[in-house]
TIVO-2410 file (N, C-alpha, C; in nm, 3 decimals):
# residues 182
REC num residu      c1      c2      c3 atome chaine
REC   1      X  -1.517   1.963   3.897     N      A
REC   1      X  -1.506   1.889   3.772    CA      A
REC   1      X  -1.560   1.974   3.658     C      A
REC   2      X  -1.511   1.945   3.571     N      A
REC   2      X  -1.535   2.034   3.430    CA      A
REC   2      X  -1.614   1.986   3.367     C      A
REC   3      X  -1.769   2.063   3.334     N      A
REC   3      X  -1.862   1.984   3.275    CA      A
REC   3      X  -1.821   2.017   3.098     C      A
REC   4      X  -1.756   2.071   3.041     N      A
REC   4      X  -1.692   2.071   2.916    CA      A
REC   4      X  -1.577   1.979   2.886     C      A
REC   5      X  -1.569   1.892   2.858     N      A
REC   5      X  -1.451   1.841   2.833    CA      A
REC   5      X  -1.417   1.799   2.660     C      A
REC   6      X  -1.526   1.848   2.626     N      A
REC   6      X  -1.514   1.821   2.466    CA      A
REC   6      X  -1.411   1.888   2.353     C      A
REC   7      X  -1.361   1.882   2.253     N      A
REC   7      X  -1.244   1.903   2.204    CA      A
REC   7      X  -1.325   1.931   2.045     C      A
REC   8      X  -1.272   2.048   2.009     N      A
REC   8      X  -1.359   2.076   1.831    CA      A
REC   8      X  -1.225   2.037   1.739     C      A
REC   9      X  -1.246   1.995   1.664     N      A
REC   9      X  -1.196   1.944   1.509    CA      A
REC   9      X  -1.181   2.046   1.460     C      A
REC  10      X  -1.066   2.148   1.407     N      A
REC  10      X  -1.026   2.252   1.362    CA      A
REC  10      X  -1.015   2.233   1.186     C      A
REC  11      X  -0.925   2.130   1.153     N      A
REC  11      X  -0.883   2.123   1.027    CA      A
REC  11      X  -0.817   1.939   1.045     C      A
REC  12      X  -0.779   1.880   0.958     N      A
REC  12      X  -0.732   1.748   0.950    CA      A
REC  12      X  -0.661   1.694   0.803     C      A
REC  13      X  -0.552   1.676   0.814     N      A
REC  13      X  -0.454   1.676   0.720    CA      A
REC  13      X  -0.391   1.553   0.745     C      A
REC  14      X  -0.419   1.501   0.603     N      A
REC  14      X  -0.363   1.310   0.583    CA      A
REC  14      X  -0.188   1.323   0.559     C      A
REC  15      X  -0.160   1.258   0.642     N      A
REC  15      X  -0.023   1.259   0.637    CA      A
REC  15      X   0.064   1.152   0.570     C      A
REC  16      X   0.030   1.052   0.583     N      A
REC  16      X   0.024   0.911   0.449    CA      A
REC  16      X  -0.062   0.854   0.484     C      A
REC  17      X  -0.077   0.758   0.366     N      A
REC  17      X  -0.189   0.665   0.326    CA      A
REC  17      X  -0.111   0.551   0.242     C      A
REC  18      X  -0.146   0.403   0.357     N      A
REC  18      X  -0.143   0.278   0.339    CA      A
REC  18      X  -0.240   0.209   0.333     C      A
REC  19      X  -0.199   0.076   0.299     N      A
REC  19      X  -0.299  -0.030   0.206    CA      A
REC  19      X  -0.396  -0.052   0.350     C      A
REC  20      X  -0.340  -0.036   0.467     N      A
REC  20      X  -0.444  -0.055   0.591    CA      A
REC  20      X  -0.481   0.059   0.705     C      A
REC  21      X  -0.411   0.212   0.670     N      A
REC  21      X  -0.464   0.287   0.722    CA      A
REC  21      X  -0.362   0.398   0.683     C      A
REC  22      X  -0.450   0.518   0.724     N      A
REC  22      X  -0.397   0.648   0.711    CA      A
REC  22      X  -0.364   0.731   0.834     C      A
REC  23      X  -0.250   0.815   0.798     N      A
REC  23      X  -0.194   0.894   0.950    CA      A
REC  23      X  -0.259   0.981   0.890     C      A
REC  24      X  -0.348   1.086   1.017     N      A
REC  24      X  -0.352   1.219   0.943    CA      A
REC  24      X  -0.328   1.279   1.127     C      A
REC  25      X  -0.268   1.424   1.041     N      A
REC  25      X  -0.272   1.502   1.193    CA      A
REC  25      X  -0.418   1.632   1.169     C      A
REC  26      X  -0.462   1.617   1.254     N      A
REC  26      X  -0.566   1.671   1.329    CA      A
REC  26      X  -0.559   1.768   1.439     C      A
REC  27      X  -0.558   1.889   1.415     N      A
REC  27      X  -0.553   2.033   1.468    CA      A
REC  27      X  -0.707   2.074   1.547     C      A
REC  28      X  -0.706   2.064   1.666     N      A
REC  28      X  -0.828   2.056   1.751    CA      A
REC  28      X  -0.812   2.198   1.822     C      A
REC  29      X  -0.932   2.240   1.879     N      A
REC  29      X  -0.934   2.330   2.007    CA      A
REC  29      X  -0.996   2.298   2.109     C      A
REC  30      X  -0.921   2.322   2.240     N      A
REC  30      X  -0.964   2.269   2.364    CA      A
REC  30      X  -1.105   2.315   2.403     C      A
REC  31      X  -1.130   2.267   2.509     N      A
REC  31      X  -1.294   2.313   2.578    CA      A
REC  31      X  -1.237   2.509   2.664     C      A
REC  32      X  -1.084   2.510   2.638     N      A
REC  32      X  -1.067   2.646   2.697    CA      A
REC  32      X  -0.997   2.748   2.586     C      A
REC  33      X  -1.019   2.672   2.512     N      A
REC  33      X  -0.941   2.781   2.401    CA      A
REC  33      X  -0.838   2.719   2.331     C      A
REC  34      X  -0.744   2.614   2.393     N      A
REC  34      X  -0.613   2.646   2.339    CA      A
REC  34      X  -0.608   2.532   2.215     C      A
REC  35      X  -0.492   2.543   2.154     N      A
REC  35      X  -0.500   2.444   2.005    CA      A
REC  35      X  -0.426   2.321   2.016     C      A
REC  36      X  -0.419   2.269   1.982     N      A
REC  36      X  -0.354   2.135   1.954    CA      A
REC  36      X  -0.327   2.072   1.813     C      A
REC  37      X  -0.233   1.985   1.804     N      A
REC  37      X  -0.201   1.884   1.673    CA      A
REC  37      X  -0.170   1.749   1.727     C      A
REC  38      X  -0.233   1.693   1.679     N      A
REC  38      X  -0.256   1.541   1.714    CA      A
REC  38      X  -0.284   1.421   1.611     C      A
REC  39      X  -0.189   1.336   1.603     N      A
REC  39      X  -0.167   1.230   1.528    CA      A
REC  39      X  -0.297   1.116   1.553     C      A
REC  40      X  -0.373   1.082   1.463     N      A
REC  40      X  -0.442   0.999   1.473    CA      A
REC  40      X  -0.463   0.894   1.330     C      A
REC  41      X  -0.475   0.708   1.347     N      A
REC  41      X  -0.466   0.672   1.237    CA      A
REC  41      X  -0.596   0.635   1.250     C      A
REC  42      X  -0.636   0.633   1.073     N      A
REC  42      X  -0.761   0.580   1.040    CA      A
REC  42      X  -0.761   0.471   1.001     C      A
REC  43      X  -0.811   0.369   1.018     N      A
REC  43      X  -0.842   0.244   0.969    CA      A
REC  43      X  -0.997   0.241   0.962     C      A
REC  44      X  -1.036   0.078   0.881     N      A
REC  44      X  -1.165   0.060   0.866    CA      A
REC  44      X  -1.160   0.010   0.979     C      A
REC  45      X  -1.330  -0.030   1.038     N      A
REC  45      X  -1.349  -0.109   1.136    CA      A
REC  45      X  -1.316  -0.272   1.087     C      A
REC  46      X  -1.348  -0.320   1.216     N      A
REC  46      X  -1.296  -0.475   1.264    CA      A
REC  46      X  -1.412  -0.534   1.273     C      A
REC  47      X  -1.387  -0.697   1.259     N      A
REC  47      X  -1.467  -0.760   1.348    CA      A
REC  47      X  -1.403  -0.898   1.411     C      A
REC  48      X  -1.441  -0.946   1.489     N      A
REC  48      X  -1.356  -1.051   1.578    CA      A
REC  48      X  -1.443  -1.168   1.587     C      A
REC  49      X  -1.487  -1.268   1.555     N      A
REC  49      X  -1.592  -1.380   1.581    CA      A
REC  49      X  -1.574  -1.446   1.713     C      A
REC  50      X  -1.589  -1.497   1.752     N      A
REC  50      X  -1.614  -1.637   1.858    CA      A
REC  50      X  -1.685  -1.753   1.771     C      A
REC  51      X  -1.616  -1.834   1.711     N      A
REC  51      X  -1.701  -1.935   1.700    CA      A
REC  51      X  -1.717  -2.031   1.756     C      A
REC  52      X  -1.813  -2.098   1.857     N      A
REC  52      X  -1.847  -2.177   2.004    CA      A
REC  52      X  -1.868  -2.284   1.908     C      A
REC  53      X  -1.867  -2.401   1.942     N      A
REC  53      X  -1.919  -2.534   1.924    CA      A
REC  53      X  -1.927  -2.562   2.088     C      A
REC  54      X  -2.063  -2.674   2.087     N      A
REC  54      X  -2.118  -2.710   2.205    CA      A
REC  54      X  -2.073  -2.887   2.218     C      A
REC  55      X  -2.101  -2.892   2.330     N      A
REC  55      X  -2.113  -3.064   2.371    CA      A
REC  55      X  -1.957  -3.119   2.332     C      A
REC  56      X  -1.838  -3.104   2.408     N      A
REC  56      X  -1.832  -2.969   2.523    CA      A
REC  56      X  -1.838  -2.909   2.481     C      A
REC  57      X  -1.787  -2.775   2.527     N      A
REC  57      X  -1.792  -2.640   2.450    CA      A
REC  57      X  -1.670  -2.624   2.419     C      A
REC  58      X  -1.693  -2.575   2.280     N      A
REC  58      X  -1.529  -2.549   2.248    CA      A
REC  58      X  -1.525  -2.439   2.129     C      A
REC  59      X  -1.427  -2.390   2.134     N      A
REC  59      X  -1.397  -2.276   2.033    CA      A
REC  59      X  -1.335  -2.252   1.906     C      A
REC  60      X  -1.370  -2.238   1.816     N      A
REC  60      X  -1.261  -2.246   1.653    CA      A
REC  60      X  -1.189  -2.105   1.666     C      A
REC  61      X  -1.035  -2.147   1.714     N      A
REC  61      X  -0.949  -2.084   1.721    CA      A
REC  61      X  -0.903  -2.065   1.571     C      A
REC  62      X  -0.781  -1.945   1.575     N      A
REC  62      X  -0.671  -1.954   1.443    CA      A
REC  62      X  -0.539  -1.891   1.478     C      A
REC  63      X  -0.459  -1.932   1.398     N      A
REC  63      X  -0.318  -1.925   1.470    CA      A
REC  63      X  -0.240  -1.833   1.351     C      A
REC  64      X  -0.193  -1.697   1.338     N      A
REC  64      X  -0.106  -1.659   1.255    CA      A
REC  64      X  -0.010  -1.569   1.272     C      A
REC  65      X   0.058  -1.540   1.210     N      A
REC  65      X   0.176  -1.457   1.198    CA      A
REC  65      X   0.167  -1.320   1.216     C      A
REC  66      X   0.245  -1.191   1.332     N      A
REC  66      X   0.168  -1.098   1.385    CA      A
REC  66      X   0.306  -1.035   1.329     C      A
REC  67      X   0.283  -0.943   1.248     N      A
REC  67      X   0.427  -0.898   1.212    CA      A
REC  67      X   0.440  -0.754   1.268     C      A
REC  68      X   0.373  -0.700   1.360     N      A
REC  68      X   0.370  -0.560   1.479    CA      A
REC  68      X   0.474  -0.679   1.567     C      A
REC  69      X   0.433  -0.809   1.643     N      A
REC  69      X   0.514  -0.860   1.742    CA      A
REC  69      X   0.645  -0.949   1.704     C      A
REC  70      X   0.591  -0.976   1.536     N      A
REC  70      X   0.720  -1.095   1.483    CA      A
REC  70      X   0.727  -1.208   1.558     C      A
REC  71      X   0.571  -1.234   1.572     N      A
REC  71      X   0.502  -1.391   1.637    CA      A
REC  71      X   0.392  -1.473   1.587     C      A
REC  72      X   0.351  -1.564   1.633     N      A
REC  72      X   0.268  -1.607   1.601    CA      A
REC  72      X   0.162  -1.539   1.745     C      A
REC  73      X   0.053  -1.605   1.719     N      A
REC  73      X  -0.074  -1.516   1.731    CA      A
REC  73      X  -0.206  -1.636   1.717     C      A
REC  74      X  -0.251  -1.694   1.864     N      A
REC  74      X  -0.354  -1.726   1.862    CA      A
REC  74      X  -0.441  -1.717   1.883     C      A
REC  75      X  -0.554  -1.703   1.796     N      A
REC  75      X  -0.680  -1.597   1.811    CA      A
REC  75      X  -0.836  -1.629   1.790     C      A
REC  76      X  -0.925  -1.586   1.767     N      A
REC  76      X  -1.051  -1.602   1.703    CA      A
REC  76      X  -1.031  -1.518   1.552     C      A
REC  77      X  -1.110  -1.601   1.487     N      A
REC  77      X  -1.117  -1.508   1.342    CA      A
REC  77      X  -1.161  -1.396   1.377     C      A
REC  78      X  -1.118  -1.310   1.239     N      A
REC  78      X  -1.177  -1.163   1.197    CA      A
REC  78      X  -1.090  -1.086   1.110     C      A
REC  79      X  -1.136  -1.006   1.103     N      A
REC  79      X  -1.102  -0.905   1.021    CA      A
REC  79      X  -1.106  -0.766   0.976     C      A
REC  80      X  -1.047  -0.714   0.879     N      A
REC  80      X  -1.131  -0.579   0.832    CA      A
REC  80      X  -1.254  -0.554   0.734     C      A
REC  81      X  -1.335  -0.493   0.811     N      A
REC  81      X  -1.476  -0.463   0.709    CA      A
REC  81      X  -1.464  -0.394   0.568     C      A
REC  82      X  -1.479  -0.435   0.495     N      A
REC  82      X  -1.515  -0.423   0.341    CA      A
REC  82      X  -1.574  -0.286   0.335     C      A
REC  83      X  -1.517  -0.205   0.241     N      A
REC  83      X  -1.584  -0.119   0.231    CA      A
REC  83      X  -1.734  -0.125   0.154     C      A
REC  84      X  -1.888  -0.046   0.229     N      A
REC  84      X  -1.996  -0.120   0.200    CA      A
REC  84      X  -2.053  -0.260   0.263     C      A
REC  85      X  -1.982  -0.286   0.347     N      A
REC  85      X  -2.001  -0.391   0.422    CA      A
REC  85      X  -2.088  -0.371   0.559     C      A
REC  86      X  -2.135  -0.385   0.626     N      A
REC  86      X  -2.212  -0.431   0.727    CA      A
REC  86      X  -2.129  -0.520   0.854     C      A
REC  87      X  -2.059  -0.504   0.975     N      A
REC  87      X  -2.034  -0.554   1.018    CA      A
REC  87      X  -2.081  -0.699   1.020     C      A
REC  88      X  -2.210  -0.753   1.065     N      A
REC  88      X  -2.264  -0.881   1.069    CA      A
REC  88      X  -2.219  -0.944   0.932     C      A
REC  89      X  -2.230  -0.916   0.779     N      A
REC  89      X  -2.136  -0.951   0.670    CA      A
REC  89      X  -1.994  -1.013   0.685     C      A
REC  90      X  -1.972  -0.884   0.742     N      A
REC  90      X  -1.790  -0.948   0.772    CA      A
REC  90      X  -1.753  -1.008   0.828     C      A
REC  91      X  -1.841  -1.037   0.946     N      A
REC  91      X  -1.820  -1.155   1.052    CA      A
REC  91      X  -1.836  -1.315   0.971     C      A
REC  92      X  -1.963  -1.304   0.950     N      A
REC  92      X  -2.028  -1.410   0.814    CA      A
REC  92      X  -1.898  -1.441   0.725     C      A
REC  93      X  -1.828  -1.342   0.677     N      A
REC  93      X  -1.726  -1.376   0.550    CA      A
REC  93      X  -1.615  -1.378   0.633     C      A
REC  94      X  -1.535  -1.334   0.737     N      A
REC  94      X  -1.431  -1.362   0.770    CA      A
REC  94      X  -1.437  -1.513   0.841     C      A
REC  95      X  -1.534  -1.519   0.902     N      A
REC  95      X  -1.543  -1.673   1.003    CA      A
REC  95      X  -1.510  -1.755   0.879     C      A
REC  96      X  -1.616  -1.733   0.738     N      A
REC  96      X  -1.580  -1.863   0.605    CA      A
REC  96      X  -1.441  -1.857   0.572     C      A
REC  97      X  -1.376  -1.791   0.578     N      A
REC  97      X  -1.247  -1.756   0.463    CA      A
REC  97      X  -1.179  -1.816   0.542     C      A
REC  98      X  -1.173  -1.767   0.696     N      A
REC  98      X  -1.073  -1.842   0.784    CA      A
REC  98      X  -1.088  -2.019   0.861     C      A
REC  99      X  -1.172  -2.023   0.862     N      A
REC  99      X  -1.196  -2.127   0.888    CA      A
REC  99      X  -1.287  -2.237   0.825     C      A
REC 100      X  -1.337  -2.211   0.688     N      A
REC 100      X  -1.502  -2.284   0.636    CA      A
REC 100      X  -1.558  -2.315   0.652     C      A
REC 101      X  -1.617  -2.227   0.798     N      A
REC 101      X  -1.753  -2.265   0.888    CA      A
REC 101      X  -1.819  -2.143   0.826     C      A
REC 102      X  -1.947  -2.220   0.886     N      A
REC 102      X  -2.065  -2.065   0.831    CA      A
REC 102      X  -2.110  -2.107   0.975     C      A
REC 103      X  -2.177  -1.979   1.013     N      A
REC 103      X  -2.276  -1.946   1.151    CA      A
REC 103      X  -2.410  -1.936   1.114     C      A
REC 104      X  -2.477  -2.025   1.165     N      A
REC 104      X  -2.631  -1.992   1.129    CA      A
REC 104      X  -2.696  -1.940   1.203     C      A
REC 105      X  -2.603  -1.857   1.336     N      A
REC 105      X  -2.649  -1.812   1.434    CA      A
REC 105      X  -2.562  -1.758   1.446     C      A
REC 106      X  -2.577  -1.575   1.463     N      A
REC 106      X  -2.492  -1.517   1.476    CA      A
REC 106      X  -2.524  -1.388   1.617     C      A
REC 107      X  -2.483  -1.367   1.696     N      A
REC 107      X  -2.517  -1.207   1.799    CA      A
REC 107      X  -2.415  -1.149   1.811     C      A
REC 108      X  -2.442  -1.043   1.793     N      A
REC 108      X  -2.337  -0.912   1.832    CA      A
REC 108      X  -2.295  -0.918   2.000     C      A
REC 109      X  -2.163  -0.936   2.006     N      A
REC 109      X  -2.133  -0.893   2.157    CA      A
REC 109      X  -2.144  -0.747   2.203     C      A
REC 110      X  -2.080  -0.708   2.131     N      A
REC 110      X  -2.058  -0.526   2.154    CA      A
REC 110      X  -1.990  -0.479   2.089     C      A
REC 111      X  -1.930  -0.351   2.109     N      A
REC 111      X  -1.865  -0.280   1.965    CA      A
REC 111      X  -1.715  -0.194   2.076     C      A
REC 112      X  -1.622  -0.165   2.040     N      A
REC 112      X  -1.538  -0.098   2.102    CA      A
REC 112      X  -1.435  -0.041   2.055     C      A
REC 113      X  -1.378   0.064   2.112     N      A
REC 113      X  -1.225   0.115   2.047    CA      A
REC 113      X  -1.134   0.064   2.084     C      A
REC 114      X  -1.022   0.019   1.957     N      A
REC 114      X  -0.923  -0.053   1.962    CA      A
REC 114      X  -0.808   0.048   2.100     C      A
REC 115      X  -0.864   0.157   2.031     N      A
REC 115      X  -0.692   0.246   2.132    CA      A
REC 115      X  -0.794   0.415   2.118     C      A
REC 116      X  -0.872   0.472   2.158     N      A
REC 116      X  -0.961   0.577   2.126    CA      A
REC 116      X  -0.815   0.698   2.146     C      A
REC 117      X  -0.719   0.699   2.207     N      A
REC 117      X  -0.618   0.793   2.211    CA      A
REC 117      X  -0.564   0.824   2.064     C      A
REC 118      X  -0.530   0.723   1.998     N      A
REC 118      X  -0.471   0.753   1.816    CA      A
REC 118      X  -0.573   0.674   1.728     C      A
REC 119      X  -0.660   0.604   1.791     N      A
REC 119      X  -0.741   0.561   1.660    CA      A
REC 119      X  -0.873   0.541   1.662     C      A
REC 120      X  -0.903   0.590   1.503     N      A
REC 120      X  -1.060   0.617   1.496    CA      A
REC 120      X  -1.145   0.524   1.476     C      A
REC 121      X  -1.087   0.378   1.454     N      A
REC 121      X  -1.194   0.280   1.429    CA      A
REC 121      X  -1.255   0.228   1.545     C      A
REC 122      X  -1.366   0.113   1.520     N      A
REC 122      X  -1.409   0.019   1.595    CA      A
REC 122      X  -1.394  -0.094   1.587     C      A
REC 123      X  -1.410  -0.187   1.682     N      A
REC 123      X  -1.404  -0.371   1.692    CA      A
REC 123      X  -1.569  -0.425   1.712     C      A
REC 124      X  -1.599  -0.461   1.591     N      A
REC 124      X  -1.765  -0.533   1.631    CA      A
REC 124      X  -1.714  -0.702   1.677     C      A
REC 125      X  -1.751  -0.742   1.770     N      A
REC 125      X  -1.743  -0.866   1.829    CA      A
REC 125      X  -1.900  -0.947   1.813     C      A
REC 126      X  -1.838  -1.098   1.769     N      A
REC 126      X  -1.980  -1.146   1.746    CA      A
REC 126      X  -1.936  -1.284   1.755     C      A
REC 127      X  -2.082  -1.327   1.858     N      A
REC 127      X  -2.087  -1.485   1.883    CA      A
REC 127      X  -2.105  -1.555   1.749     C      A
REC 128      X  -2.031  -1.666   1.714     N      A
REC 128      X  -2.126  -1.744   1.581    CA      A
REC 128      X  -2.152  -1.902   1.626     C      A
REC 129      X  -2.230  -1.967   1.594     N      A
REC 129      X  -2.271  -2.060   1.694    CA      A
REC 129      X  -2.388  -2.114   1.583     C      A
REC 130      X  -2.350  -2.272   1.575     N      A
REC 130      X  -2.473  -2.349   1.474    CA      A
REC 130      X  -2.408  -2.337   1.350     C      A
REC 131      X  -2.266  -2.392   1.409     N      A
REC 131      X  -2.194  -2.382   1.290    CA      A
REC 131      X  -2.185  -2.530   1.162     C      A
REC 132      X  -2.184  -2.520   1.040     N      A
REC 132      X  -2.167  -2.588   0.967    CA      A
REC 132      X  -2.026  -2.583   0.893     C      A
REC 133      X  -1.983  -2.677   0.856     N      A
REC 133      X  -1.830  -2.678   0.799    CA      A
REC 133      X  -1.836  -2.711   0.657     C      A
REC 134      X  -1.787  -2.632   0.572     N      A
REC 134      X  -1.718  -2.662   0.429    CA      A
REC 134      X  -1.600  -2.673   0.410     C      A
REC 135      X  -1.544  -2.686   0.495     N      A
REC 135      X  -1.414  -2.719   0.513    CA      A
REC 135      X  -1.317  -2.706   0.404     C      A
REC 136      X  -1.338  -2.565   0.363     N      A
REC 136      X  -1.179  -2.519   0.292    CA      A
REC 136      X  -1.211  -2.374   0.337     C      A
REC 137      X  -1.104  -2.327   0.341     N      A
REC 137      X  -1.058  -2.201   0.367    CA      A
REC 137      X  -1.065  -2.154   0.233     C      A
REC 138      X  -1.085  -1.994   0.226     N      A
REC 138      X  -1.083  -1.909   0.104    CA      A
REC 138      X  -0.959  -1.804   0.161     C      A
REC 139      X  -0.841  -1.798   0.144     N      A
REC 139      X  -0.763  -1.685   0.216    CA      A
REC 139      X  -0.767  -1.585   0.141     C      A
REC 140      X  -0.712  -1.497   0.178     N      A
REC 140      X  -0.666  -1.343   0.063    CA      A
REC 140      X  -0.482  -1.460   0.086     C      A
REC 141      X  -0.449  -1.369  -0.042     N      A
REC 141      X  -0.325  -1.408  -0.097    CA      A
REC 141      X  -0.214  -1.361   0.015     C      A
REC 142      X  -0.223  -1.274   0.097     N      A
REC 142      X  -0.094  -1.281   0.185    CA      A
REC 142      X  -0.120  -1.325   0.335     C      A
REC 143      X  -0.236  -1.430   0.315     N      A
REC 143      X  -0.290  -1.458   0.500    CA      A
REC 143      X  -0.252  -1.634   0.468     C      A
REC 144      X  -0.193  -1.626   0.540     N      A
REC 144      X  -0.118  -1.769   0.611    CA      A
REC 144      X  -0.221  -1.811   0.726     C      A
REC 145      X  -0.309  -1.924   0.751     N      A
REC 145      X  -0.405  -1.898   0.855    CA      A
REC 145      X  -0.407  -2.022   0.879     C      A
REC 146      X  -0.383  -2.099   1.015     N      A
REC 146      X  -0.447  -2.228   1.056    CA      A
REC 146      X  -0.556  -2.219   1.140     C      A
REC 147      X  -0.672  -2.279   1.108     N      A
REC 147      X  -0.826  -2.286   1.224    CA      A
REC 147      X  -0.784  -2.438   1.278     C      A
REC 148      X  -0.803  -2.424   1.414     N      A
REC 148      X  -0.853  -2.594   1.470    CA      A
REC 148      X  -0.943  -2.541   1.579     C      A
REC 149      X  -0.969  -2.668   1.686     N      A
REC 149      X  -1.050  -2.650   1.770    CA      A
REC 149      X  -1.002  -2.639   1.912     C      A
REC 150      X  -1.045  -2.554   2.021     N      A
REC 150      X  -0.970  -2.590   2.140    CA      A
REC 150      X  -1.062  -2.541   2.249     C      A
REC 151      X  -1.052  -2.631   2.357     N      A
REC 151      X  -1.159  -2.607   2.481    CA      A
REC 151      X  -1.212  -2.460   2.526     C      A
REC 152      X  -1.303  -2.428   2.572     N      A
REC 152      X  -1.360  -2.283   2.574    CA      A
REC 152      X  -1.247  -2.262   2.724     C      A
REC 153      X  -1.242  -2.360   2.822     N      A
REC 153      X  -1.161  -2.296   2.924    CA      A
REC 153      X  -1.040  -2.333   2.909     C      A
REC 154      X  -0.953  -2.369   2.826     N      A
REC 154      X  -0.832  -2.401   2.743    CA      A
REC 154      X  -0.808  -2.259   2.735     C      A
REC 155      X  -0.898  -2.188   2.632     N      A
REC 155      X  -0.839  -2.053   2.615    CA      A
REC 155      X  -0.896  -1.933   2.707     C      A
REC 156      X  -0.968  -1.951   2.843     N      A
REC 156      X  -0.997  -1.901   2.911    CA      A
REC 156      X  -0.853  -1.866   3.013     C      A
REC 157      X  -0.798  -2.001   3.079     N      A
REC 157      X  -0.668  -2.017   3.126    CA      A
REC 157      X  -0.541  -1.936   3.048     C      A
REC 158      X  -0.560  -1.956   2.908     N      A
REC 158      X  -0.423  -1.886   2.870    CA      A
REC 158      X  -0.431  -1.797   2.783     C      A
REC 159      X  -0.568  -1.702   2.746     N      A
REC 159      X  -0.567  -1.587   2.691    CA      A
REC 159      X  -0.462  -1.480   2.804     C      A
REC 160      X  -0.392  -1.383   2.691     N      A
REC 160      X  -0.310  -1.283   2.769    CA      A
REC 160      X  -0.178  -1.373   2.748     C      A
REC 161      X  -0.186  -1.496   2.744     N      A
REC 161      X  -0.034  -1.526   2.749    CA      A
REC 161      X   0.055  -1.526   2.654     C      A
REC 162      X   0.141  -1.561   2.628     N      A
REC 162      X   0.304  -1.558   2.511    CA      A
REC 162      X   0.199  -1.581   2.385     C      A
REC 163      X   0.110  -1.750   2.420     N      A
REC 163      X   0.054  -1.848   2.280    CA      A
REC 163      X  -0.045  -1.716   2.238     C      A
REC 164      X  -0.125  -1.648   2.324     N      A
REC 164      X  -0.265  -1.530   2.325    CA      A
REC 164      X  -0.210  -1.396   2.340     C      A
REC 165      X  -0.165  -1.331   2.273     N      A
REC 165      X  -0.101  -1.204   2.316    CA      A
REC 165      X  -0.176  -1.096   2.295     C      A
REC 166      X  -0.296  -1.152   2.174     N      A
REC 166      X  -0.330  -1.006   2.143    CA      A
REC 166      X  -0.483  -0.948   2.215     C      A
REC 167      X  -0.449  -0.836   2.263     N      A
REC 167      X  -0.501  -0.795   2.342    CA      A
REC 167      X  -0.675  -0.733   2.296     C      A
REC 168      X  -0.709  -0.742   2.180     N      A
REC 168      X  -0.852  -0.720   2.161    CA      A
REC 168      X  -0.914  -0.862   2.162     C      A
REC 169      X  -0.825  -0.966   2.142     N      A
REC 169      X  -0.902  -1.080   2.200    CA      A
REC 169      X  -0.901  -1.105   2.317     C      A
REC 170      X  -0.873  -1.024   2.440     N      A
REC 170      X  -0.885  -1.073   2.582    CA      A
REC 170      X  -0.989  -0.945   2.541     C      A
REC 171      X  -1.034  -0.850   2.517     N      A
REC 171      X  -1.144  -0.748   2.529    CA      A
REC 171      X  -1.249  -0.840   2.471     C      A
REC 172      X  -1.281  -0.983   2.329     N      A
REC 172      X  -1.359  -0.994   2.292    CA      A
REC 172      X  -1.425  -1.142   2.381     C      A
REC 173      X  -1.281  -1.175   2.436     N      A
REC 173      X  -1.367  -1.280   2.533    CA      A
REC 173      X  -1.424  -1.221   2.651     C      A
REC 174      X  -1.380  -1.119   2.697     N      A
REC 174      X  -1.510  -1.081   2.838    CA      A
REC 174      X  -1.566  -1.050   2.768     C      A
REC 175      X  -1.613  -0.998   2.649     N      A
REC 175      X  -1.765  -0.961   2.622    CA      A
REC 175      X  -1.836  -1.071   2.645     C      A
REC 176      X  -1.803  -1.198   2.562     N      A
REC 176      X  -1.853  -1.373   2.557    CA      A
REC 176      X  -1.871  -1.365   2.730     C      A
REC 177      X  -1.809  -1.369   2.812     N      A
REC 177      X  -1.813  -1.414   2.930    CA      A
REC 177      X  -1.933  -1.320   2.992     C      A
REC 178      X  -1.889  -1.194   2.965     N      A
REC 178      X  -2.035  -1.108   2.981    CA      A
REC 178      X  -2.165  -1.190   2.940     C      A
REC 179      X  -2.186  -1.196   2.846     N      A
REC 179      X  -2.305  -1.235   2.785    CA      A
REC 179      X  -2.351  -1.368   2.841     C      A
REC 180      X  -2.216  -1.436   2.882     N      A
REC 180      X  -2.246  -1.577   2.929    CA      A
REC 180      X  -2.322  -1.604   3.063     C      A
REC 181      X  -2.279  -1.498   3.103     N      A
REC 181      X  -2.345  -1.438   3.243    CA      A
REC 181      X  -2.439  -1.382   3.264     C      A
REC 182      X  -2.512  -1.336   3.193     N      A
REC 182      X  -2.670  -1.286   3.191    CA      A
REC 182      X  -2.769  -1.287   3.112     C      A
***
């Protein structure tokens, strides 16, 4: 086994730049010499909430429009971090906007890469829990967003499926299930 496996950053050249991320290609050298060009996009980081309500337990889902699948999309809030923002912030402000709960209790699940092969961001995942409702939504102008409520093993059973497709929310519920577990 090769105790080098590390890869140096040669030069990096933005190839476009959109309102939610940039292509740039990235010219590396191997751990043996040789060169490479490699497409990678930048985005800001993420964050994904869980918001639990207890007695039963249940979860503030949201349901929207996924225009990568040209579906709908049922999920936990989140979003992209603000530039200057603080993950724990964005969690705080995306949970309000999408749903008009606040968390008065908030923990970090863990942090992870969406796709580490083409992209450079991260996903901060966070429990929010001790929630209070103001019950209006604040959207940004092109987010279409419904919040309701639905059983914690409701969406245990059918995360991954047609209604749950997207796949950093089956990464942000085993974290929850992790945590639930020890």
């Amino acid at each position: 086994m090769k105790e080098n496996l590390e890869w140096k950053e040669k030069s990096s050249k933005e190839l476009l730049q959109t309102k939610v991320l940039s292509v740039t290609e990235r010219t590396s050298t191997s751990p043996e010499g040789s060169e490479g060009k490699y497409i990678v996009l930048d985005a800001p980081d993420w964050v994904i909430v869980i918001p639990r309500l207890l007695n039963p337990s249940r979860f503030l889902m949201v349901k929207q429009w996924r225009h990568g699948s040209k579906s709908l999309s049922t999920e936990f809030p989140g979003g992209v971090i603000d530039v200057g923002e603080k993950p724990e912030q964005a969690a705080h402000r995306e949970l309000l906007e999408e749903t008009g709960h606040k968390a008065n209790k908030l923990t970090h699940l863990g942090s992870f890469s969406p796709n580490p092969a083409i992209m450079s961001n991260k996903v901060h995942c966070f429990l929010a829990e001790e929630l209070t409702s103001f019950g209006t939504q604040d959207l940004d102008p092109d987010e279409y967003v419904e919040y309701f409520v639905m059983e914690e093993e409701t969406v245990f059973q059918n995360m991954g499926s047609s209604d749950f497709p997207h796949g950093l929310m089956v990464a942000a519920l085993e974290l929850y299930r992790q945590y639930q577990i020890s």
